[in-house]
PyMOL Python script that loads the backbone (N, CA, C, O; Angstrom):
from pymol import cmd

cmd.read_pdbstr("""\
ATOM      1  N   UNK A   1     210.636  34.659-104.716  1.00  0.00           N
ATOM      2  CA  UNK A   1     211.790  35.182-104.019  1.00  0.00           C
ATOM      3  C   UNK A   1     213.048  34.876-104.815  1.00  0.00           C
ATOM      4  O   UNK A   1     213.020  33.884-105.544  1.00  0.00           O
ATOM      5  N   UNK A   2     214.019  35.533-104.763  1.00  0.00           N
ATOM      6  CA  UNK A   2     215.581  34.982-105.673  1.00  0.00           C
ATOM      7  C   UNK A   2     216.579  34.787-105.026  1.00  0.00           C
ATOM      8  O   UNK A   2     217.718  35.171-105.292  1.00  0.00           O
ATOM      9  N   UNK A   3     216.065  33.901-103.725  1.00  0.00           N
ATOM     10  CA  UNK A   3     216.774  33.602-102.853  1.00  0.00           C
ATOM     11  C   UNK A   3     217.232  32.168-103.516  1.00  0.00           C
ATOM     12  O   UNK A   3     216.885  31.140-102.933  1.00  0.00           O
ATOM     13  N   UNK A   4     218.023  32.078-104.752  1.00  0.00           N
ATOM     14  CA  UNK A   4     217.952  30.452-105.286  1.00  0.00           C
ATOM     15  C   UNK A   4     218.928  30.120-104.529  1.00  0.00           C
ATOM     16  O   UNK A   4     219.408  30.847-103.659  1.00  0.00           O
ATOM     17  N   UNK A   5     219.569  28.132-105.017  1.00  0.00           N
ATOM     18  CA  UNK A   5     221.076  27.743-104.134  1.00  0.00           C
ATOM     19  C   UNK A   5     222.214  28.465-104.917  1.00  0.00           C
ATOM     20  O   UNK A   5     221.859  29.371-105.671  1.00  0.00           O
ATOM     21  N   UNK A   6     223.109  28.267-104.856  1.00  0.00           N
ATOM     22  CA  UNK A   6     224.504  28.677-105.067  1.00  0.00           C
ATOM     23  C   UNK A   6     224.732  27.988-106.390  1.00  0.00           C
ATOM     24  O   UNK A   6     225.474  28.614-107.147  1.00  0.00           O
ATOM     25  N   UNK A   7     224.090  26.419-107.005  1.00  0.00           N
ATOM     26  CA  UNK A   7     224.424  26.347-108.380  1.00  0.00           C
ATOM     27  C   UNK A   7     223.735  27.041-109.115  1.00  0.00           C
ATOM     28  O   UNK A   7     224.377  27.643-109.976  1.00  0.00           O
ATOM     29  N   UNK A   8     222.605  27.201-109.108  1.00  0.00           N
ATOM     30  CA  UNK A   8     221.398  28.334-110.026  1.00  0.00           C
ATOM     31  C   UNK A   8     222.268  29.681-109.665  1.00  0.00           C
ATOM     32  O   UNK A   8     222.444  30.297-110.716  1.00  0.00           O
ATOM     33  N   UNK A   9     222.672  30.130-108.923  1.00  0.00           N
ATOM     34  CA  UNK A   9     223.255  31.295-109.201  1.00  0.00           C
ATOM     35  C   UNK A   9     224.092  31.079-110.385  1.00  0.00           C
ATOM     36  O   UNK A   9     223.963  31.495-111.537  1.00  0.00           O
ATOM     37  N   UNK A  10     225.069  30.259-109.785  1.00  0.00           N
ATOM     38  CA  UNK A  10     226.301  30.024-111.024  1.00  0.00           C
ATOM     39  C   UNK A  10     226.061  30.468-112.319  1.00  0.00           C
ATOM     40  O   UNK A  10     226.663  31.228-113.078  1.00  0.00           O
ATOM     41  N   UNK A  11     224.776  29.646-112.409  1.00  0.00           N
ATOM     42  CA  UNK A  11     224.824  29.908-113.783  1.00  0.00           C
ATOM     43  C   UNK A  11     224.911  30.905-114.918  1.00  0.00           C
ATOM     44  O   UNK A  11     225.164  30.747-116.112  1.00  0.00           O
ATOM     45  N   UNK A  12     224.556  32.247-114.016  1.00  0.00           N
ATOM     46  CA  UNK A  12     224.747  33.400-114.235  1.00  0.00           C
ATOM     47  C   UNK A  12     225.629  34.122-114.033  1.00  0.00           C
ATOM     48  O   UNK A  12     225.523  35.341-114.160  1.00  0.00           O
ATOM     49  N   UNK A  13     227.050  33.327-113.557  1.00  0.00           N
ATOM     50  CA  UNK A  13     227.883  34.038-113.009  1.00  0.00           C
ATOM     51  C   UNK A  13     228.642  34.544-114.232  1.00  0.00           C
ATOM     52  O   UNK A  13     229.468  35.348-113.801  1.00  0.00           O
ATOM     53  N   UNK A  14     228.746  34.442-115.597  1.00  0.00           N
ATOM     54  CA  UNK A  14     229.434  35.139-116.990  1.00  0.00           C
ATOM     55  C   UNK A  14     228.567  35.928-117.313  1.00  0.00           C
ATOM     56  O   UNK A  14     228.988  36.660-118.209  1.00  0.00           O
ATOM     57  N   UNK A  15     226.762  36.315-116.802  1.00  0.00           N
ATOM     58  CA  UNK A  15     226.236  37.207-117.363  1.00  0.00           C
ATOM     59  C   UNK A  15     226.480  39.063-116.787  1.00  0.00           C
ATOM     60  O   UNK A  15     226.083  39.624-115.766  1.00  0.00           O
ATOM     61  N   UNK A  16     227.314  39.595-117.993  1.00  0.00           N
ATOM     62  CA  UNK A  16     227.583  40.744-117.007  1.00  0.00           C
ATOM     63  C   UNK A  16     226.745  42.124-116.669  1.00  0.00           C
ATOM     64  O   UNK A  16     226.878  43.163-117.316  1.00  0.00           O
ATOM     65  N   UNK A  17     226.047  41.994-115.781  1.00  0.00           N
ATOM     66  CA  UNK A  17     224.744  42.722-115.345  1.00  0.00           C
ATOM     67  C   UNK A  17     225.347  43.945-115.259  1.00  0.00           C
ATOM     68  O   UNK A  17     225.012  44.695-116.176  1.00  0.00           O
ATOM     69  N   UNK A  18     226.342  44.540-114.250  1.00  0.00           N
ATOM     70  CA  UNK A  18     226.829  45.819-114.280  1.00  0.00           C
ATOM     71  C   UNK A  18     227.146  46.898-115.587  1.00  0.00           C
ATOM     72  O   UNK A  18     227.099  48.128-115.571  1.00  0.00           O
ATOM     73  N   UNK A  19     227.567  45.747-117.000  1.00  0.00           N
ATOM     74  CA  UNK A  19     227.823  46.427-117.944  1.00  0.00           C
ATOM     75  C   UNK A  19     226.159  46.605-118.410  1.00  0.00           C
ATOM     76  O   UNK A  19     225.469  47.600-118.187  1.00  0.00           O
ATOM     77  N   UNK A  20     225.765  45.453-119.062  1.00  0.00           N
ATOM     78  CA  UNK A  20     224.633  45.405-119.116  1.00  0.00           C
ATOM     79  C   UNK A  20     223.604  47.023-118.755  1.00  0.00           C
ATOM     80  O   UNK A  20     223.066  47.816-119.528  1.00  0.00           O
ATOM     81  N   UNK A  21     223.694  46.975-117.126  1.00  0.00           N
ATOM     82  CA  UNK A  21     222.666  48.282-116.661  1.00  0.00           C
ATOM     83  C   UNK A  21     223.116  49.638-117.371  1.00  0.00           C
ATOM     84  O   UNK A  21     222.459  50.634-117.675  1.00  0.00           O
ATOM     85  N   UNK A  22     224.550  49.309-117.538  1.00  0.00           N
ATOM     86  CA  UNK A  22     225.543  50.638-117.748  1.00  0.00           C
ATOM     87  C   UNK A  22     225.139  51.331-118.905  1.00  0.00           C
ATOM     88  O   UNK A  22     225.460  52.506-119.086  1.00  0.00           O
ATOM     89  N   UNK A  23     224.145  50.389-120.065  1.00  0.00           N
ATOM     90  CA  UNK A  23     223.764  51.036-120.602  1.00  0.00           C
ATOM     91  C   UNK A  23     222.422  51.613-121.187  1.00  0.00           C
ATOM     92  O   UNK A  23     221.930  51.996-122.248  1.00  0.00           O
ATOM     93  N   UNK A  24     222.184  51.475-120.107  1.00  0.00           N
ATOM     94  CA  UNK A  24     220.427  51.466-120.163  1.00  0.00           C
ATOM     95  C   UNK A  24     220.762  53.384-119.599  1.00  0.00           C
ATOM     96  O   UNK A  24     221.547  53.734-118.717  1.00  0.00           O
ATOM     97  N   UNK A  25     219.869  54.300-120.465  1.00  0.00           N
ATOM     98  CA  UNK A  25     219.658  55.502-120.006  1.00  0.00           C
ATOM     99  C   UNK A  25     218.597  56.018-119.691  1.00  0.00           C
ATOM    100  O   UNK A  25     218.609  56.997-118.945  1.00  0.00           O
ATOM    101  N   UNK A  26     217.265  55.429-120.237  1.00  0.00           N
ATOM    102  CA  UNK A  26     216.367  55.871-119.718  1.00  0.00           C
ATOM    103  C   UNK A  26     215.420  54.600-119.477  1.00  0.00           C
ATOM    104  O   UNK A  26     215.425  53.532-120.090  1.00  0.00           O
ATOM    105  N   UNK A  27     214.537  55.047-118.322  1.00  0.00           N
ATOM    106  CA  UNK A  27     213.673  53.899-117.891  1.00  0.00           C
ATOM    107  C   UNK A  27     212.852  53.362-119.066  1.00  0.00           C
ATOM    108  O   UNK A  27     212.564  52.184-118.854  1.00  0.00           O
ATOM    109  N   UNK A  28     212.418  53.772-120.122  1.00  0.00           N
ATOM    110  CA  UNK A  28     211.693  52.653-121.080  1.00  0.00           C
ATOM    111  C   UNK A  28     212.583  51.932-121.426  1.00  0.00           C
ATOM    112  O   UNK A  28     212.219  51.058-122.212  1.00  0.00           O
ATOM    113  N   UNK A  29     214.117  51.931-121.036  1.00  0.00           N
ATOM    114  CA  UNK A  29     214.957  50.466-122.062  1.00  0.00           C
ATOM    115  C   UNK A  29     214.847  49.804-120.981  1.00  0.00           C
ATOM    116  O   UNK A  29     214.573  48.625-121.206  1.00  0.00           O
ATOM    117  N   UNK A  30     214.994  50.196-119.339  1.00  0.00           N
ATOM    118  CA  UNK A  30     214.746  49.021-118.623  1.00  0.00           C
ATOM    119  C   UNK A  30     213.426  47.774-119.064  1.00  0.00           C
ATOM    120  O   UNK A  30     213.442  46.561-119.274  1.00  0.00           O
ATOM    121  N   UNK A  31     212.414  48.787-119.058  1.00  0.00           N
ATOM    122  CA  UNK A  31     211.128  48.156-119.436  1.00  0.00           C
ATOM    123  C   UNK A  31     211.591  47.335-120.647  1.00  0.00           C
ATOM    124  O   UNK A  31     211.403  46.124-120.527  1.00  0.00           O
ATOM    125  N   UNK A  32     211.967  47.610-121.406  1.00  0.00           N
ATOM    126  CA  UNK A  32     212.774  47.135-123.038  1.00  0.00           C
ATOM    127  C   UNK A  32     213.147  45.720-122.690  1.00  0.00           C
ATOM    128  O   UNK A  32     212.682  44.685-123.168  1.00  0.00           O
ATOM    129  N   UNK A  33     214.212  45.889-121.629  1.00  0.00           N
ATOM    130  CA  UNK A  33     214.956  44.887-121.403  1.00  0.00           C
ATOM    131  C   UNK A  33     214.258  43.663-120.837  1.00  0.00           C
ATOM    132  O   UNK A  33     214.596  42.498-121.046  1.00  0.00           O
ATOM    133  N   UNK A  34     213.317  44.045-120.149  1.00  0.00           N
ATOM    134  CA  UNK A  34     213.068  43.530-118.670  1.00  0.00           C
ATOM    135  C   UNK A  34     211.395  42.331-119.987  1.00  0.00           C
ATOM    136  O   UNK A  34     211.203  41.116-120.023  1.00  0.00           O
ATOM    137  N   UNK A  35     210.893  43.102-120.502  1.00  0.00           N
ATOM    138  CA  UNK A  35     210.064  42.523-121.394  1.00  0.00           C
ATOM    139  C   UNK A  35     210.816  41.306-122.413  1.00  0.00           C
ATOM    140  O   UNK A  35     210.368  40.172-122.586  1.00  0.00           O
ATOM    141  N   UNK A  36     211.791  41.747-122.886  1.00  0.00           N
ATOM    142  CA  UNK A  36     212.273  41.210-124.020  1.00  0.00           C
ATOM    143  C   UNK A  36     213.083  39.614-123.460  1.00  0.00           C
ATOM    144  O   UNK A  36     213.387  38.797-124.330  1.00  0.00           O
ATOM    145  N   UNK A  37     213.292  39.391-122.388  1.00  0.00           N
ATOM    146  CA  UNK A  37     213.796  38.606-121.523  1.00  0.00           C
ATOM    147  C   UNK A  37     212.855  37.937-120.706  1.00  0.00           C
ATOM    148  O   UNK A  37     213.309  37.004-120.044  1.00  0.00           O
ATOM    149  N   UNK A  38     211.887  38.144-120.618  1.00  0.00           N
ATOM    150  CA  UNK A  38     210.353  37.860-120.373  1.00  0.00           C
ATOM    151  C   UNK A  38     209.505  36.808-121.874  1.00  0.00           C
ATOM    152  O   UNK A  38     208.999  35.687-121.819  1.00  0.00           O
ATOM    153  N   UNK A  39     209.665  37.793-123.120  1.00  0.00           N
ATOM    154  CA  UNK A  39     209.645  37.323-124.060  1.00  0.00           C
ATOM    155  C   UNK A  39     209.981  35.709-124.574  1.00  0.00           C
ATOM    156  O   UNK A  39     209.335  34.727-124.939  1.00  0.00           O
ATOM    157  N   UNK A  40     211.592  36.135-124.333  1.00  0.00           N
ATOM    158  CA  UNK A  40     212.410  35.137-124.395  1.00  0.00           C
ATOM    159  C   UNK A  40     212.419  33.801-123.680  1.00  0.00           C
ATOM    160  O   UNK A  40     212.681  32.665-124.078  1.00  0.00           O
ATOM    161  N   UNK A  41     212.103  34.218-122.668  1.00  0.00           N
ATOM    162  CA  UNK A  41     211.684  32.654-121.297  1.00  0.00           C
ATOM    163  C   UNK A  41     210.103  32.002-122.024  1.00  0.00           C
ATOM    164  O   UNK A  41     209.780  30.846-122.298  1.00  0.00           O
ATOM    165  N   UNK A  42     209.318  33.383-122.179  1.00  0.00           N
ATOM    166  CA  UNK A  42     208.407  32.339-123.035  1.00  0.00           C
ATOM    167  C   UNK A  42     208.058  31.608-123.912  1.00  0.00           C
ATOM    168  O   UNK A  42     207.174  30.755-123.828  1.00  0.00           O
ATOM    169  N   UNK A  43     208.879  31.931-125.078  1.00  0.00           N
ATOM    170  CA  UNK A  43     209.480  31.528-125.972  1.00  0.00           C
ATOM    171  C   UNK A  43     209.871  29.955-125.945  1.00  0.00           C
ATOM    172  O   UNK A  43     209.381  29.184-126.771  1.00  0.00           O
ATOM    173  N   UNK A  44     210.836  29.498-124.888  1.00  0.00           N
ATOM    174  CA  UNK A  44     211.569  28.675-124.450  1.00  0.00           C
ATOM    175  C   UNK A  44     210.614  27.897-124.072  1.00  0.00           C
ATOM    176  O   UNK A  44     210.576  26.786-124.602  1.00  0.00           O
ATOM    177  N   UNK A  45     209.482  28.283-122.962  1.00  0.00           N
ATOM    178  CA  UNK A  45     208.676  27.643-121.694  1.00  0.00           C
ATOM    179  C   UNK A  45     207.313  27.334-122.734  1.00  0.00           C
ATOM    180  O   UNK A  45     206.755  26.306-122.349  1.00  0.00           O
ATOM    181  N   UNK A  46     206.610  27.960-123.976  1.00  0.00           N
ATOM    182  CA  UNK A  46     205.841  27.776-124.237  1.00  0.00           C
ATOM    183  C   UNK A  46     204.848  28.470-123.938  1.00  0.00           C
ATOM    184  O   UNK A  46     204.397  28.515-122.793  1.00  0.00           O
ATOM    185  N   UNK A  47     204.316  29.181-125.036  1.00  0.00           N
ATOM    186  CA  UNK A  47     203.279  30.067-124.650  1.00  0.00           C
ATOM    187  C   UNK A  47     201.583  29.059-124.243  1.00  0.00           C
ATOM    188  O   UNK A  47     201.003  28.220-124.932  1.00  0.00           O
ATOM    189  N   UNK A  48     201.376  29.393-123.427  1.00  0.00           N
ATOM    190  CA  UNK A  48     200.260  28.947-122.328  1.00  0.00           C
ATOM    191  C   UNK A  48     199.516  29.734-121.349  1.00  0.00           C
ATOM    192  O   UNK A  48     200.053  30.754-120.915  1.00  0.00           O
ATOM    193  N   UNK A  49     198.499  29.443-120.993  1.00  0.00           N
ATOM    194  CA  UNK A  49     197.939  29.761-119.613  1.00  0.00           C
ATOM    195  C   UNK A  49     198.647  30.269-118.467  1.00  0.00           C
ATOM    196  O   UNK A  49     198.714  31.382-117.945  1.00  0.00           O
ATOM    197  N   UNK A  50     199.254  28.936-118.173  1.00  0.00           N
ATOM    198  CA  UNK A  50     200.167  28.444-117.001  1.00  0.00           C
ATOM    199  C   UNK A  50     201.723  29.355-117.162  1.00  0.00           C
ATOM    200  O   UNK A  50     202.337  29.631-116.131  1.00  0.00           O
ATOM    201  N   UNK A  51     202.200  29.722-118.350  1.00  0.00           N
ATOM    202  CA  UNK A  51     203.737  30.418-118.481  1.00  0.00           C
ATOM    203  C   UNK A  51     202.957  31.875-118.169  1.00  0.00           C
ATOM    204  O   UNK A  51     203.370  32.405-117.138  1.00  0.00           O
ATOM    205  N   UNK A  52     201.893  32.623-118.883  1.00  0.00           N
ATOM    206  CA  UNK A  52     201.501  33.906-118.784  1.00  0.00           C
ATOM    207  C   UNK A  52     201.542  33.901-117.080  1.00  0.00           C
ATOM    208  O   UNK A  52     202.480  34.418-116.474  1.00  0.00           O
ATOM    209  N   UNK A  53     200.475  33.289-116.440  1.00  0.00           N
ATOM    210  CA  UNK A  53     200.242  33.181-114.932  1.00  0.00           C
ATOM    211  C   UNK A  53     201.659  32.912-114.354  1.00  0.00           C
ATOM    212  O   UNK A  53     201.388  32.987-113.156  1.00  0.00           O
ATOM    213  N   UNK A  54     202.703  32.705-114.397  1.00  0.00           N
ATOM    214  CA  UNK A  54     203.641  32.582-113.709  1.00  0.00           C
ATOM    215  C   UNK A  54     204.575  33.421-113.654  1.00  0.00           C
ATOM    216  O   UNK A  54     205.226  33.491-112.612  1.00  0.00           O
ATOM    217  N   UNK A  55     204.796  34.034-114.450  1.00  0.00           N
ATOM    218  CA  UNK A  55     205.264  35.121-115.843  1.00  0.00           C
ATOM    219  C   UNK A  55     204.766  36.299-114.612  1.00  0.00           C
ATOM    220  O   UNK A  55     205.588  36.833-113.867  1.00  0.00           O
ATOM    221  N   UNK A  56     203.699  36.504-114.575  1.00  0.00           N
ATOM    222  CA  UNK A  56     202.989  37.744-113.979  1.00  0.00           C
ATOM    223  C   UNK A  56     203.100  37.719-112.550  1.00  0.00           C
ATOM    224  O   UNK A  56     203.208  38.789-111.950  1.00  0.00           O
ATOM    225  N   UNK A  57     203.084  36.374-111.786  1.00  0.00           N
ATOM    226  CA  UNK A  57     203.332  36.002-110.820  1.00  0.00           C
ATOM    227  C   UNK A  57     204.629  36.357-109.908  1.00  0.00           C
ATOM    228  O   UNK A  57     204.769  36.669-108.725  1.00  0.00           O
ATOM    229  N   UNK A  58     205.768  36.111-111.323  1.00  0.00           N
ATOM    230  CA  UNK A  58     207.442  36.473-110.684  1.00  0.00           C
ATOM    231  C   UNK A  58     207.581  37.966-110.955  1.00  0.00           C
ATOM    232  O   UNK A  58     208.433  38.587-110.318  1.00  0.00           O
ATOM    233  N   UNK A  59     206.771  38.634-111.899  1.00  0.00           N
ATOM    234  CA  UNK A  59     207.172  39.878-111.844  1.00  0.00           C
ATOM    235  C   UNK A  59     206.555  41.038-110.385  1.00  0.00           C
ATOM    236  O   UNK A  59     206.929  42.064-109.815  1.00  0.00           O
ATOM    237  N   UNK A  60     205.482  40.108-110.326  1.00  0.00           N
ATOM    238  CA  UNK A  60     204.777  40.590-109.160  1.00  0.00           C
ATOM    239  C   UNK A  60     205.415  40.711-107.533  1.00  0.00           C
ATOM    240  O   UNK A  60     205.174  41.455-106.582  1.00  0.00           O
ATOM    241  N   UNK A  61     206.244  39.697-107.743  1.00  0.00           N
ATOM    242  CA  UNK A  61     206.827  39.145-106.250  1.00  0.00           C
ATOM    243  C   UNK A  61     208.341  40.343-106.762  1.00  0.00           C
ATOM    244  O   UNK A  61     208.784  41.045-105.853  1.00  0.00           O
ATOM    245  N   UNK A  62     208.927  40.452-108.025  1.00  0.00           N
ATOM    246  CA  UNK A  62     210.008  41.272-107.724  1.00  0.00           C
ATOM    247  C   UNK A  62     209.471  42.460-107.242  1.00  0.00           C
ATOM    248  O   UNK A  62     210.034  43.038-106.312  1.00  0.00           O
ATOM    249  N   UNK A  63     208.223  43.003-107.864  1.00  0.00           N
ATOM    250  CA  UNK A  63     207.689  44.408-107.675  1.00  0.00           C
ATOM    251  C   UNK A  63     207.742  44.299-105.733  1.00  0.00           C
ATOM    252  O   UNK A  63     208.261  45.129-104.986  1.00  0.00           O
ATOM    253  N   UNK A  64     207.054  43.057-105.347  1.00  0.00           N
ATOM    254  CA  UNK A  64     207.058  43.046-103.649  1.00  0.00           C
ATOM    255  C   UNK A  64     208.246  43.203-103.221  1.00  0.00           C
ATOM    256  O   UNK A  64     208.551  44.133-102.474  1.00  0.00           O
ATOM    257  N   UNK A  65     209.172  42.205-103.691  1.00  0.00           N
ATOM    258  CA  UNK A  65     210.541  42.277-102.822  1.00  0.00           C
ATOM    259  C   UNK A  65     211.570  43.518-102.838  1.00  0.00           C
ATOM    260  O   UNK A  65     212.241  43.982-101.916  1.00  0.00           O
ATOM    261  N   UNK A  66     211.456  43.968-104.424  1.00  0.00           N
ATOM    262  CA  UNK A  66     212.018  45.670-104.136  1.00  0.00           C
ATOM    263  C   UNK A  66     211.616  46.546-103.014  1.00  0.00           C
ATOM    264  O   UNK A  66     212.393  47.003-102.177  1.00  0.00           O
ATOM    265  N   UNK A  67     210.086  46.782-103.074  1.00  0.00           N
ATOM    266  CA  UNK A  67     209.537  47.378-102.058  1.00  0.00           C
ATOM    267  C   UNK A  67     209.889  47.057-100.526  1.00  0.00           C
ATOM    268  O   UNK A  67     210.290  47.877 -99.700  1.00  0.00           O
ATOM    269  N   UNK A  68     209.755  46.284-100.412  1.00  0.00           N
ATOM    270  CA  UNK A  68     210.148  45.019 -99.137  1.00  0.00           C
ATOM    271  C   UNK A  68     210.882  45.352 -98.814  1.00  0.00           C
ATOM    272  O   UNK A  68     210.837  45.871 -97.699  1.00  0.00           O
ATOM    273  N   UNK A  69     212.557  45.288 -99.804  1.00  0.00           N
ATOM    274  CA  UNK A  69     213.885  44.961 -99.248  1.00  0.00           C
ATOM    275  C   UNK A  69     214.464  46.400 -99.338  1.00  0.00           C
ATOM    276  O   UNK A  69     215.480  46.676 -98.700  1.00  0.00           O
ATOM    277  N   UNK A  70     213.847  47.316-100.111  1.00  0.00           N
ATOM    278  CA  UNK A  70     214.899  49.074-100.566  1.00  0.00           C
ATOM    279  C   UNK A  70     213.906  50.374-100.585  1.00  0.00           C
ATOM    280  O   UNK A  70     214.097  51.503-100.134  1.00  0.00           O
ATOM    281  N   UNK A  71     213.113  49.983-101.064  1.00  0.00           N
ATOM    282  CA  UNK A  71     211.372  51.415-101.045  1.00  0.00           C
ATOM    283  C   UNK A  71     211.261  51.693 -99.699  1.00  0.00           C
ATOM    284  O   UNK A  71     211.111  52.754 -99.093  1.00  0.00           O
ATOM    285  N   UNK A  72     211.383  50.322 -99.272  1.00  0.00           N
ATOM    286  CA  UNK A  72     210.624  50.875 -97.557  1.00  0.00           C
ATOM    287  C   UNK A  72     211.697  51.144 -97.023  1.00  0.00           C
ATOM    288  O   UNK A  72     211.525  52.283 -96.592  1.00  0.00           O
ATOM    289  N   UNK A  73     212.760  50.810 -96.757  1.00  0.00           N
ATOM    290  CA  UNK A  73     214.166  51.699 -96.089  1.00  0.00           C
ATOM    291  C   UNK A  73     214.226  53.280 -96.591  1.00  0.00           C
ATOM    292  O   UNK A  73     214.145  54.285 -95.885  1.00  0.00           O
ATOM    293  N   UNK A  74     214.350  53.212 -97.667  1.00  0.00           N
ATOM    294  CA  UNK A  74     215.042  54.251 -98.417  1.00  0.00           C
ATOM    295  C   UNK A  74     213.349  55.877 -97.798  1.00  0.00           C
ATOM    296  O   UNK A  74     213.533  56.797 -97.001  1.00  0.00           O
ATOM    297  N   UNK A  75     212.181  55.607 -98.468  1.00  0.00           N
ATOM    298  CA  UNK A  75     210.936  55.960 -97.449  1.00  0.00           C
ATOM    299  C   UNK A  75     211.322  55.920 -95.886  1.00  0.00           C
ATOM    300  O   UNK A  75     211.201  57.118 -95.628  1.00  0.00           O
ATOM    301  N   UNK A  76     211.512  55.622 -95.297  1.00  0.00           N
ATOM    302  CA  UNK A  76     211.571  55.406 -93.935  1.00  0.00           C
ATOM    303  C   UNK A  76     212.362  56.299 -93.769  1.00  0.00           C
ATOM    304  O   UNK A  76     211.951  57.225 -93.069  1.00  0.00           O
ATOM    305  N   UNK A  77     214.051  56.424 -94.421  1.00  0.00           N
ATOM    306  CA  UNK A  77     215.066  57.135 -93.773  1.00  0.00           C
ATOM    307  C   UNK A  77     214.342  58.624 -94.082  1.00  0.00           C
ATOM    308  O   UNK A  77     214.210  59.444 -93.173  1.00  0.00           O
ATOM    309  N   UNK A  78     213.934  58.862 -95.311  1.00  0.00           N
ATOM    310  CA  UNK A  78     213.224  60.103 -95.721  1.00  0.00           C
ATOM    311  C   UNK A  78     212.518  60.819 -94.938  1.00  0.00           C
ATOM    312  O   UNK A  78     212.791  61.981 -94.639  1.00  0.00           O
ATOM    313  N   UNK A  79     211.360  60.060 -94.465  1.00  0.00           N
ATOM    314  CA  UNK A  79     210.326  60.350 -93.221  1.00  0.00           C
ATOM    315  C   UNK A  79     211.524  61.257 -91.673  1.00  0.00           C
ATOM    316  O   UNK A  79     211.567  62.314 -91.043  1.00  0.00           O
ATOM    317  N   UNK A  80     212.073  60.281 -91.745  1.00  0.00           N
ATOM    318  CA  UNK A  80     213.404  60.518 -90.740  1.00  0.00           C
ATOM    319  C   UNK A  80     213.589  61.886 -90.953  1.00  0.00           C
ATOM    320  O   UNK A  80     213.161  62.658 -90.094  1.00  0.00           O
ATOM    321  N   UNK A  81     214.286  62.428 -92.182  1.00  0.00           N
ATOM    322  CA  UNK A  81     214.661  63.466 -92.494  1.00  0.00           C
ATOM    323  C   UNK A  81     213.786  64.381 -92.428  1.00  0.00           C
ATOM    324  O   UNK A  81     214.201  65.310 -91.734  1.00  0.00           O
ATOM    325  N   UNK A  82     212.407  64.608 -92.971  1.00  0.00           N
ATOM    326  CA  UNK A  82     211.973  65.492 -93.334  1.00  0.00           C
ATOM    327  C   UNK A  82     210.493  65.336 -92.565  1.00  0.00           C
ATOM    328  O   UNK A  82     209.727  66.261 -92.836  1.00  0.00           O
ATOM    329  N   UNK A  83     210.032  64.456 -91.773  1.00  0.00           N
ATOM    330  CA  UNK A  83     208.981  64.338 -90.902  1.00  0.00           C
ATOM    331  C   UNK A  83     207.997  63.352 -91.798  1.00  0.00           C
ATOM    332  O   UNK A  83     208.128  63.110 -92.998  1.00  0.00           O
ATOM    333  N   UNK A  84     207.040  62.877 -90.960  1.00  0.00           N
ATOM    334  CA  UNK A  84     206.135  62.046 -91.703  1.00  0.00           C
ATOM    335  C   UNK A  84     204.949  62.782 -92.026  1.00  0.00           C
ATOM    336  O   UNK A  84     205.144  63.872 -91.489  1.00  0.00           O
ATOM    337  N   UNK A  85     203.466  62.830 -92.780  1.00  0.00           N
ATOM    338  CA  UNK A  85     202.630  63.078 -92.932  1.00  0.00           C
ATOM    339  C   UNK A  85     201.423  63.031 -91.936  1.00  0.00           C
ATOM    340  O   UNK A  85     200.499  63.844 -91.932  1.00  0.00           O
ATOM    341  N   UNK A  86     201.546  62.090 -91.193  1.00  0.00           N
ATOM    342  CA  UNK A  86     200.985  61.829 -90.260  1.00  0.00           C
ATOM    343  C   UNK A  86     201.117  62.644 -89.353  1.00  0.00           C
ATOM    344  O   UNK A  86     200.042  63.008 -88.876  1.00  0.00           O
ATOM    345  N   UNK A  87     202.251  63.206 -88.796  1.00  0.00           N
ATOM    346  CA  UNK A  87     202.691  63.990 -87.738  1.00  0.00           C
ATOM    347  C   UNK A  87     201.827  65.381 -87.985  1.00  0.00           C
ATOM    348  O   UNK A  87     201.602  66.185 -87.080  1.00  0.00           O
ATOM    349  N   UNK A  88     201.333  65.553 -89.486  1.00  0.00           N
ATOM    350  CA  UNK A  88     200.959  66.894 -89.327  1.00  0.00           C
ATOM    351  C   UNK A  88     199.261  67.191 -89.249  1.00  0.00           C
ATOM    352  O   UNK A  88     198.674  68.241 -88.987  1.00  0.00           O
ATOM    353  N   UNK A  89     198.691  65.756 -89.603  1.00  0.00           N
ATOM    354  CA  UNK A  89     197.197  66.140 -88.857  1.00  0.00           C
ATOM    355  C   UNK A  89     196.854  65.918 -87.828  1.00  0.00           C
ATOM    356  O   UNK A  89     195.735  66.275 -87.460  1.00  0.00           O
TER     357      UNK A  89
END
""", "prot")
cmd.dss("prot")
cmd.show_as("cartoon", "prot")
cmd.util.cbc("prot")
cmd.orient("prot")
C-alpha cells in the first residue's frame, strides 16, 4: 500500500513527478521509466531472491490498488452510462 507517514513522503517532496509524467508520450516510456527505477532500487538493495520477490510483490499491489482505488470507479460510472452486460442476458 503507499499509504507511508508524512516523513517518507518528504522525502520525495523535490522529486518533480508532474514534470517528470509531462514527458512521457507513449506508454512504453512509462514502462521505460517504471523498469529503470525498479532497476535502480535493485541495484541499491542487491540483487537476490528476496529483492526480485519483493520487487514483484510491490508492483503487484500497485497493479491492485489502481484497480481498487480508479478502474473500478471509473468502470462503474461507465456501466452507469451505457448499461452493464449483465443486464442483457
Amino acid at each position: 500500500m503507499p499509504y507511508v507517514d508524512k516523513s517518507s513522503r518528504d522525502k520525495f517532496r523535490d522529486v518533480d513527478f508532474p514534470y517528470i509524467v509531462s514527458r512521457i508520450s507513449k506508454i512504453g516510456e512509462l514502462n521505460y521509466l517504471i523498469t529503470k527505477l525498479v532497476l535502480c532500487f535493485m541495484r541499491f538493495s542487491g540483487e537476490s531472491y528476496r529483492t526480485y520477490n519483493d520487487i514483484i510483490g510491490v508492483l503487484e499491489c500497485v497493479k491492485l490498488e489502481l484497480y481498487r482505488k480508479q478502474a473500478s470507479y471509473y468502470e462503474d460510472n461507465k456501466e452507469k452510462v451505457n448499461g452493464g452486460i449483465m443486464e442483457e442476458i
